[in-house]
VOTOR-720541 format. One record per residue (C-alpha): residue in one letter; x, y, z. Coordinates in steps of 0.05 Angstrom, whole numbers, plus 32768, in hexadecimal, padded with zeros to 4 digits. Layout:
# residues N
AXYZ ...
END
This chain:
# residues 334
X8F3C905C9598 X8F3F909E9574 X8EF690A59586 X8F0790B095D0 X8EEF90FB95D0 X8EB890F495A5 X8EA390BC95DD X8EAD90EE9619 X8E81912895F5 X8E4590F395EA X8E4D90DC962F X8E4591249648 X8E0B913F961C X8DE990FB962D X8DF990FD9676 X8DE3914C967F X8D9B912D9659 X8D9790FC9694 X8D53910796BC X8D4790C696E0 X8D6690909707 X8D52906196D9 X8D6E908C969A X8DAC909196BB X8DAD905396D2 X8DAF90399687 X8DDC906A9677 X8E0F905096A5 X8E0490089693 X8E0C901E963B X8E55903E9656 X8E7190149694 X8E448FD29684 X8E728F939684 X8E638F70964A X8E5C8FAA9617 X8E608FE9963A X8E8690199603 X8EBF90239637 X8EC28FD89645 X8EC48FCE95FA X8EFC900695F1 X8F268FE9962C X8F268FA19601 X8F428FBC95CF X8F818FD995EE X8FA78F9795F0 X8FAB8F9295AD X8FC48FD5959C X90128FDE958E X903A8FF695CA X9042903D95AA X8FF2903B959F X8FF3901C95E6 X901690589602 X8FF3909195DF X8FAB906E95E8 X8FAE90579626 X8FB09094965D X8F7F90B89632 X8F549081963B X8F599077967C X8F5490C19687 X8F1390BC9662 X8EF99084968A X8F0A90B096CA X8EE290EC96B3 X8EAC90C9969D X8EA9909C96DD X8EAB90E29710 X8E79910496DC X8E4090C296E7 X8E5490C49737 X8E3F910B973A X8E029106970D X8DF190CA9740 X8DF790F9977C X8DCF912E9757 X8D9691089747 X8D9B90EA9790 X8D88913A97AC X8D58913F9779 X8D3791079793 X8D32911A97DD X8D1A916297C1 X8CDF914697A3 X8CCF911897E7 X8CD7914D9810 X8CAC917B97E2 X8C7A913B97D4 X8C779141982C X8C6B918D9839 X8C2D918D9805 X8C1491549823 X8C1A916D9864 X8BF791A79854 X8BBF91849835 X8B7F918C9854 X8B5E91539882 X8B319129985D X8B0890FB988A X8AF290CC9845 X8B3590B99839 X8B399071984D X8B6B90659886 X8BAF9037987F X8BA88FF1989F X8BD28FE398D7 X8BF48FA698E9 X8BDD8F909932 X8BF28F62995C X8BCB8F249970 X8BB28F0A99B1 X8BD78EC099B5 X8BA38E8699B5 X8BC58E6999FE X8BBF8EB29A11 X8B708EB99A00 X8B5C8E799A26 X8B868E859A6A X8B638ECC9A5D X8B1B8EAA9A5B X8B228E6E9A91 X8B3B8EAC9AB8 X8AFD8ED79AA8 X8AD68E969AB6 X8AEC8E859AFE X8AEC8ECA9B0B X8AA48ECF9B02 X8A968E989B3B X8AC78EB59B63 X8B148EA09B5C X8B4B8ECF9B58 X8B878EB99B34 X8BD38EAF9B53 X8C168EA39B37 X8C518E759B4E X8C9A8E639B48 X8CA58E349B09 X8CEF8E1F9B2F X8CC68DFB9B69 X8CDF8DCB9BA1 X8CD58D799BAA X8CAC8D8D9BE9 X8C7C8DB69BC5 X8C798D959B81 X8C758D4A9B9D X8C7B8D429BEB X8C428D689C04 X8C128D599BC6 X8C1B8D0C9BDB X8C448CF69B9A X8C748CC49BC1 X8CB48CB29BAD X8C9D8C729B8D X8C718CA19B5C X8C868C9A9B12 X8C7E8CDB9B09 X8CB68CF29B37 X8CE78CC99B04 X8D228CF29AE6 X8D068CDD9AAA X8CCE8D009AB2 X8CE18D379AE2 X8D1D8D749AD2 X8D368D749B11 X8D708DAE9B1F X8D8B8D8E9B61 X8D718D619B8C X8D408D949BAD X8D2F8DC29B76 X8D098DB29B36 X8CDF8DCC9AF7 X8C9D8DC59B14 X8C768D879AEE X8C318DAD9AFA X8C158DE59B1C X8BF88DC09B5A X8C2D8DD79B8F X8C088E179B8B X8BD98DF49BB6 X8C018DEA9BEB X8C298E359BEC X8BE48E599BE4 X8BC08E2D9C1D X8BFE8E399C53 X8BF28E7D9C46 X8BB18E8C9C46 X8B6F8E769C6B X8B338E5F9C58 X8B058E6A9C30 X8B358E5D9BF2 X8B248E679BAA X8B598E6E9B7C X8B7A8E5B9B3B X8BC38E5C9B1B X8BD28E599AD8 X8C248E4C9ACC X8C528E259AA3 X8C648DD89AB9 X8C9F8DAB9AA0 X8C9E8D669A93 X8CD28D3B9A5D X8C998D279A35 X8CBE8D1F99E7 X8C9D8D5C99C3 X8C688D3D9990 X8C218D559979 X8BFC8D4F99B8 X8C428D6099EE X8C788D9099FC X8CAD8D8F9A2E X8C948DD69A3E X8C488DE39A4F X8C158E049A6E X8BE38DF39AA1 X8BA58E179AD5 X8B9E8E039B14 X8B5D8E0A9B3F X8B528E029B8D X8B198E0D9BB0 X8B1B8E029C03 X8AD78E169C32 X8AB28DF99C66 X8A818DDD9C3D X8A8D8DC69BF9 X8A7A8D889BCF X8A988D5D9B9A X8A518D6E9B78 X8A678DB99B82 X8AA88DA59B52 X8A828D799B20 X8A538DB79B13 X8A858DFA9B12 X8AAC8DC59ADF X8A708DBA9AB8 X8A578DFF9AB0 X8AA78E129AAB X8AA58DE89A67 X8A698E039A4B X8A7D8E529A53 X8ABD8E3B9A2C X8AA78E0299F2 X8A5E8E1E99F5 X8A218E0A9A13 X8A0E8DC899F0 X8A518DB39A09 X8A4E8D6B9A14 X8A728D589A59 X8A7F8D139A81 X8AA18D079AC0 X8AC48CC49AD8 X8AEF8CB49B0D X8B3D8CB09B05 X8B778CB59B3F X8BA58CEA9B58 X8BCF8CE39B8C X8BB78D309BA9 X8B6D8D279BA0 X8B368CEF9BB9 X8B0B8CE39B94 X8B2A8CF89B50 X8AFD8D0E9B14 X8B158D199AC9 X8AED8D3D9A9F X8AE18D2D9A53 X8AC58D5A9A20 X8AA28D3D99E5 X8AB68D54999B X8A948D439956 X8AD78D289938 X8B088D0C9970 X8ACB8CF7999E X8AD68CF799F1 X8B118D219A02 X8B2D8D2E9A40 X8B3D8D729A53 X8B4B8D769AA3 X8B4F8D529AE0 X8B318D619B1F X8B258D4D9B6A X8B158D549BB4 X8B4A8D729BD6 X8B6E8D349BF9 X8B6E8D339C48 X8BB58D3C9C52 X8BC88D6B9C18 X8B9D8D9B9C44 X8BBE8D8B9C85 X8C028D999C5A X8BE48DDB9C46 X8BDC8DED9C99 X8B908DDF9C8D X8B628DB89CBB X8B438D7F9C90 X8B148D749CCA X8AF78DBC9CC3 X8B018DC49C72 X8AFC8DA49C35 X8B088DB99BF4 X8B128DA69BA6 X8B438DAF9B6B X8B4A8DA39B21 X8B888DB29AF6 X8B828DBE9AA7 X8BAD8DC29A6C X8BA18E0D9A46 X8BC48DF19A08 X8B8D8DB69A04 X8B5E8DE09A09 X8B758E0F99D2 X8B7A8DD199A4 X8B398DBA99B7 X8B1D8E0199AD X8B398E139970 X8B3A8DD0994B X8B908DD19953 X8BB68D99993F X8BF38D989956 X8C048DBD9999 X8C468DD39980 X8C248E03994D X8C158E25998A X8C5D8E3099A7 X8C7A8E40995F X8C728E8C994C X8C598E7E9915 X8C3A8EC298FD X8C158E9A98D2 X8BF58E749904 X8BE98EA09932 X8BCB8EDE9903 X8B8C8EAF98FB X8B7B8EBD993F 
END
């Protein structure tokens, strides 16, 4: 204890030789460390002094371990302006420094255009070229829209709460985007050529190949003349701008309550074989006359596919969920 003031000079002279943060830094932790920093060593000791020694030791030391303690603080704050001196300097000559057009540039980080995103973008771009324009629609849609005038009775499974998220018993999440049919045709006439990409609903248990929440293009064509041959072949050559043109496609017939006859359309891959990646149809009779068209005068066609299929077909995906999750990893590769 008698050493106190030779302590307090080292700790200055030692202190004032201080030129880093990482010398001061040790020089804190060789005073005020807890296991054998010199003051924590010193303040040990005190107990076992006498209480005369006890009261003659112990204000000096704690007045040492006070001056020491507001001597490191400002040393700290000191080396703290030095610091932001030497950015600041580090900045201006930098600043001033000539342009040199060699230097290599910094890599950004950029964004990336979502897989869904890309092939909504190209079926777009597709359609486009023979013709369609694209239309939107509400997602909250009505029983007449989304069943009644589409000809999906109230014997349909489909229409089943367990398979419908019905709001009330008028209003619903929309189970496809068909209804746009209907809303586009009572507003416009003839000729028709349109399609509507949107999000559908369905309570399908999420798993690798469904999600509660999806996506889905619809397609509509309505003239005076018009064949089902007219669909088979804007389908086929629709397939081969996307998967390429060795594309391997088959049609066979299926049923929907809106269209007659109904057509699904199977692309062929090396590894999962004959996949089936839309359906299609001639528009039926009455679905026009429900749309204020006259059947007797026009015919038309429609098809309705699944973006996230296609994406998985595309890119060789899995598991559809991968593309919901946000997974940076995941979606950097594209």
């Amino acid at each position: 204890m008698k050493n106190l003031e030779i302590t307090s000079r080292e700790a200055v002279v030692k202190l004032n030789k201080v030129k880093s943060k990482e010398e001061f830094e040790n020089l804190r932790i060789h005073y005020f460390g807890r296991k054998k920093g010199i003051l924590t060593q010193l303040a040990s000791k005190l107990p076992n002094l006498s209480d005369k020694e006890k009261r003659k030791w112990g204000p000096k030391f704690n007045q040492l371990k006070q001056d020491l303690s507001s001597l490191f603080e400002k040393k700290e704050k000191s080396l703290l302006l030095i610091e932001e001196k030497h950015k600041d300097k580090k900045k201006v000559l930098h600043d001033n420094l000539p342009f040199d057009p060699t230097v290599p540039g910094r890599k950004l980080a950029v964004g990336h255009i979502h897989p869904l995103t890309q092939i909504i973008d190209e079926v777009k771009d597709i359609f486009h070229y023979l013709g369609f324009s694209w239309v939107d629609g509400p997602e909250v849609e009505t029983d007449e829209y989304n069943f009644q005038k589409l000809l999906i009775h109230k014997d349909h499974p489909s229409r089943d709460v367990q398979q419908t998220y019905y709001i009330n018993d008028e209003l619903l999440l929309r189970t496809h985007t068909s209804p746009m049919q209907i809303r586009y045709m009572e507003k416009h006439s003839p000729p028709i050529r349109i399609i509507s990409p949107g999000r559908a609903y369905r309570r399908d248990m999420p798993d690798a190949t469904h999600l509660p929440d999806f996506l889905q293009i619809e397609g509509l064509l309505i003239d005076e003349k018009t064949a089902l041959t007219d669909l088979l072949g804007v389908l086929d050559f629709f397939v081969k701008r996307l998967f390429g043109p060795k594309s391997k496609v088959r049609f066979y017939g299926h049923n929907f309550p809106y269209t007659e006859p109904s057509v699904e359309v199977e692309v062929y891959h090396k590894k999962r074989g004959w996949i089936e990646i839309l359906g299609s149809g001639m528009v039926h009779p009455d679905v026009l006359r429900n749309g204020g068209i006259d059947p007797e005068k026009y015919i038309g066609w429609a098809f309705g596919m699944g973006p996230d299929r296609l994406a998985m077909l595309r890119y060789g995906i899995d598991d559809i969920r991968l593309l919901y999750s946000g997974d940076l990893r995941f979606l950097e590769q594209f």
